[in-house]
C-alpha positions as CSV (number, residue, x, y, z in Angstrom):
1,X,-52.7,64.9,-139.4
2,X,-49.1,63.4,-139.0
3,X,-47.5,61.6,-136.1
4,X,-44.7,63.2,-134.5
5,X,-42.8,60.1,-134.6
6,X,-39.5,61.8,-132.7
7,X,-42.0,62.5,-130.0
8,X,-43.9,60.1,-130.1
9,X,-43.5,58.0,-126.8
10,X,-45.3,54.3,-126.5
11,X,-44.3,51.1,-124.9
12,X,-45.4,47.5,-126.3
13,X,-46.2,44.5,-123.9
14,X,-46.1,41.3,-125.9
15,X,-45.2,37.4,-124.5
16,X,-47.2,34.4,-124.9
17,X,-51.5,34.7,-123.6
18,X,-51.7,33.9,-119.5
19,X,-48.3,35.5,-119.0
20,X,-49.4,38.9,-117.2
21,X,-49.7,41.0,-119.9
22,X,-53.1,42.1,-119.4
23,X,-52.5,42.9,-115.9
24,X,-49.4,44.8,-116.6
25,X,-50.8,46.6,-120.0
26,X,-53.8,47.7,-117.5
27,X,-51.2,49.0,-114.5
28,X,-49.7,51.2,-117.8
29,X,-52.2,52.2,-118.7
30,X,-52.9,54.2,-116.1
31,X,-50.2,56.5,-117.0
32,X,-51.2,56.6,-121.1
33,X,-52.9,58.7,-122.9
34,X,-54.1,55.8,-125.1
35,X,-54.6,52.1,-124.3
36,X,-54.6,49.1,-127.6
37,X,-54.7,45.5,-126.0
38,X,-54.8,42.6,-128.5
39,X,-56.5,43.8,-131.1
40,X,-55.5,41.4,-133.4
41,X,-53.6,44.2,-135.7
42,X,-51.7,41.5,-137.4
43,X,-53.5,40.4,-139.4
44,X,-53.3,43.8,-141.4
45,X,-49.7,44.7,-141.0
46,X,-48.0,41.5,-141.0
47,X,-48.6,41.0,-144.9
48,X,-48.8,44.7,-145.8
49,X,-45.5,44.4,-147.6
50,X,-46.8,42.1,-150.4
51,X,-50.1,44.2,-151.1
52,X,-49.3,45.7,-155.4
53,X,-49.7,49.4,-156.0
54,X,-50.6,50.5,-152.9
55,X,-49.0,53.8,-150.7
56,X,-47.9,52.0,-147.6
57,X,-46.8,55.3,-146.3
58,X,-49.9,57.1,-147.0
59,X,-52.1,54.1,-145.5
60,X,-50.1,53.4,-142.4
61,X,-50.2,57.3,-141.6
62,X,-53.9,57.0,-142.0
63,X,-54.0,53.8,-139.5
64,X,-51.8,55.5,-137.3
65,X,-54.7,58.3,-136.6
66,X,-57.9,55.9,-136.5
67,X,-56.1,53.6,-134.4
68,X,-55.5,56.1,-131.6
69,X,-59.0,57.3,-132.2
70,X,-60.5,54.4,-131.7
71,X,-58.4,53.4,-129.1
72,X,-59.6,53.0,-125.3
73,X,-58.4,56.2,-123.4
74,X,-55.9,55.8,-120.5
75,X,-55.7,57.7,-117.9
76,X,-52.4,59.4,-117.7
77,X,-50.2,62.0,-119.3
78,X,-46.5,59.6,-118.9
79,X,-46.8,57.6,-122.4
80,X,-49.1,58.4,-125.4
81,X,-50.0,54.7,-126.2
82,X,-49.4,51.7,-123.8
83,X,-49.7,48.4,-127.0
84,X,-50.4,45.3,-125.5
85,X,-50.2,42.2,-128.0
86,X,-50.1,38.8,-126.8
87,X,-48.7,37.4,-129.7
88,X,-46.8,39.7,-131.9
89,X,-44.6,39.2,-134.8
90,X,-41.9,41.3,-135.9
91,X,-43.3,42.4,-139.3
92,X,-46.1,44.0,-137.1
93,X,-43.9,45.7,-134.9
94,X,-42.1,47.2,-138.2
95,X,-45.1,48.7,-139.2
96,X,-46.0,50.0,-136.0
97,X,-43.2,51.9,-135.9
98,X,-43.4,53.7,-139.7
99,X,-46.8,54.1,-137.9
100,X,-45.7,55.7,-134.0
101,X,-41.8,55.7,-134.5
102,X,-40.0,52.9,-132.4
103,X,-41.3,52.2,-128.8
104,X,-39.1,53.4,-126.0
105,X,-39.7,50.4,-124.2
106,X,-40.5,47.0,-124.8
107,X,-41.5,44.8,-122.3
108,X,-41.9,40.8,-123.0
109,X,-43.8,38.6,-119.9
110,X,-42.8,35.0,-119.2
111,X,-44.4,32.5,-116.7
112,X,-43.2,29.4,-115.8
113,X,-45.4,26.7,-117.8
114,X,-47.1,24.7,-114.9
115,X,-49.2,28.4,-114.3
116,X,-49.0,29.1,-118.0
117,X,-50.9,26.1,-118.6
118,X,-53.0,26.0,-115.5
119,X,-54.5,29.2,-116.9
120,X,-54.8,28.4,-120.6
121,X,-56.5,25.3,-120.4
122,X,-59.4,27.2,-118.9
123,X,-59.0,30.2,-121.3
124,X,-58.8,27.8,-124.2
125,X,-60.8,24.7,-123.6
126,X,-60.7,23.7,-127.1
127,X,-57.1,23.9,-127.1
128,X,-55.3,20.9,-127.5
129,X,-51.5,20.0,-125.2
130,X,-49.5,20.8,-128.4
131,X,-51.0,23.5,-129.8
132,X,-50.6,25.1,-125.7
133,X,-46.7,23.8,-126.1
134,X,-46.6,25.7,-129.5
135,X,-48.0,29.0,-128.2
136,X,-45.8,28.9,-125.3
137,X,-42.4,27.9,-127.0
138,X,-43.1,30.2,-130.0
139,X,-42.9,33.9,-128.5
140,X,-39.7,32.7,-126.8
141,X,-37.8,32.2,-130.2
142,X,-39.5,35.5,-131.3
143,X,-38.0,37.2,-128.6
144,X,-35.0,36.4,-130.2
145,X,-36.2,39.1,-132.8
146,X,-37.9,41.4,-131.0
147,X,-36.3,41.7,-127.6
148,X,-37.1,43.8,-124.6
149,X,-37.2,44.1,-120.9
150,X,-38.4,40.6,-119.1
151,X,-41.1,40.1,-116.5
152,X,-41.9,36.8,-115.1
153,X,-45.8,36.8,-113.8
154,X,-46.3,34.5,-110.8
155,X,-46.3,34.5,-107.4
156,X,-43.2,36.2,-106.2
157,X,-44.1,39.6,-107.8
158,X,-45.0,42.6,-105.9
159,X,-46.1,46.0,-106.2
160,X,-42.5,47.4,-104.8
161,X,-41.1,45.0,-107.7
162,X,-43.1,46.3,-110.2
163,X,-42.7,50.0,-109.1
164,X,-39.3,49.7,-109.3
165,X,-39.5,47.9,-113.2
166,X,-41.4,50.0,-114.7
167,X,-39.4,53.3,-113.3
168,X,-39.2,56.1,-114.3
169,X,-42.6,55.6,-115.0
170,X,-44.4,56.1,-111.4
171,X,-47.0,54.3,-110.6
172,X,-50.3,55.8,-109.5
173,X,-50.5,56.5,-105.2
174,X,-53.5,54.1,-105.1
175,X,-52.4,51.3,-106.9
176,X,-53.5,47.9,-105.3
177,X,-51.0,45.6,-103.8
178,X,-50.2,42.8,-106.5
179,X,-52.1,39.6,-105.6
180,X,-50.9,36.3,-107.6
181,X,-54.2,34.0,-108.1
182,X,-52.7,31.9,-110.3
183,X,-52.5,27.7,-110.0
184,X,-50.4,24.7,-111.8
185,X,-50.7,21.9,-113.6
186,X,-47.2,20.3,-114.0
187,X,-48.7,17.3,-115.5
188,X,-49.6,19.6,-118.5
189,X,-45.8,20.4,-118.7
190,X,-44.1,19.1,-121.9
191,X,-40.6,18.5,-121.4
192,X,-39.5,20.7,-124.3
193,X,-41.9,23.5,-122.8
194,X,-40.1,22.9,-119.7
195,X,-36.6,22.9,-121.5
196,X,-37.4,26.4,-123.1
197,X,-38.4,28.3,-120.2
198,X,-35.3,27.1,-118.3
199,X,-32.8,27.7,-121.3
200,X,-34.2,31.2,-121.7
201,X,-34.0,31.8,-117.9
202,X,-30.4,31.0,-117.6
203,X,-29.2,33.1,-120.6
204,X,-31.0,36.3,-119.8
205,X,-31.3,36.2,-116.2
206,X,-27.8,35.8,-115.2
207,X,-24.7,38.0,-116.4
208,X,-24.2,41.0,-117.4
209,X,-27.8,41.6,-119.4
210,X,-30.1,40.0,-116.3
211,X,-30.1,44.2,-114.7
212,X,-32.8,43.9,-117.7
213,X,-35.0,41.5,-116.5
214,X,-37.1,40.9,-113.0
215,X,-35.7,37.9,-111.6
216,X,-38.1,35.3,-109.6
């Protein structure tokens, strides 16, 4: 069976781990046929290109269909497939979309790095301070690449704020209020993870792109 691809209507979630994007792939989900949250697909598509003598076309047609079979069902008619990564590169999102077409929307999550790693270090235990700072300063130079609408998780969000986001897409009439149960640990805060955040605040939240983004 093949993909209508011109039809074919999903929306990625990506940033870096404890930046929301569970919580907001879940609130999507709601409205989607089909639900994928970090399943790890990179580590098939991200090299696919140097695998010899094999039918790329053929096999990413084939992993389109057991994908969305084996995917967790959503409970909505609004999208086909809501695609929550964490941590995405863009030679997987290439592949996913030979596999579902492009995504109409792509939506990348920030949080300010005292929550960020507040949250991590209890997620992660075994994670050291600089492999959180690499985590957290990576996906920002991949946004570079990839791109999308901006969220920023933490405290200031709402449920009016993100009803109003993720229109046209409504959201369901008995969605809970948004509750922020997050915490800090600025003494975890590198001052180049620090430096990132507020250099990619200040060029795409002000100007003419910030109508893009959901300021704090």
């Amino acid at each position: 069976m093949q993909i209508d691809r011109d039809n074919f209507k999903w929306w990625l979630i990506y940033g870096p781990p404890r930046t929301g994007t569970s919580y907001l792939s879940r609130l999507v989900a709601r409205r989607a046929r089909h639900l994928v949250s970090d399943w790890g697909l990179g580590h098939i598509l991200n090299n696919l290109d140097k695998v010899n003598d094999l039918n790329t076309d053929r096999f990413l047609n084939d992993f389109a269909q057991i994908v969305l079979e084996s995917a967790r069902r959503g409970g909505g008619q609004y999208l086909d497939l809501c695609f929550k990564q964490a941590i995405m590169l863009p030679a997987e999102l290439t592949q996913l979309s030979k596999m579902f077409g492009e995504p109409q929307r792509r939506i990348f999550c920030i949080r300010a790095p005292a929550g960020f790693v507040a949250s991590a270090i209890k997620k992660f235990p075994r994670f050291t301070p600089t492999d959180l700072e690499e985590r957290y300063v990576k996906m920002f130079r991949i946004y570079d690449q990839i791109g999308g609408d901006i969220l920023e998780y933490g405290p200031q969000l709402s449920i009016d704020d993100l009803s109003s986001f993720l229109a046209p897409m409504k959201l369901p009439p008995n969605t809970e209020d948004f509750v922020y149960r997050g915490s800090e640990r600025t003494d975890l805060v590198t001052p180049r993870m620090q430096e990132v955040y507020e250099n990619f605040k200040d060029k795409h939240f002000n100007g003419p792109g910030a109508a893009f983004a959901l300021k704090s």
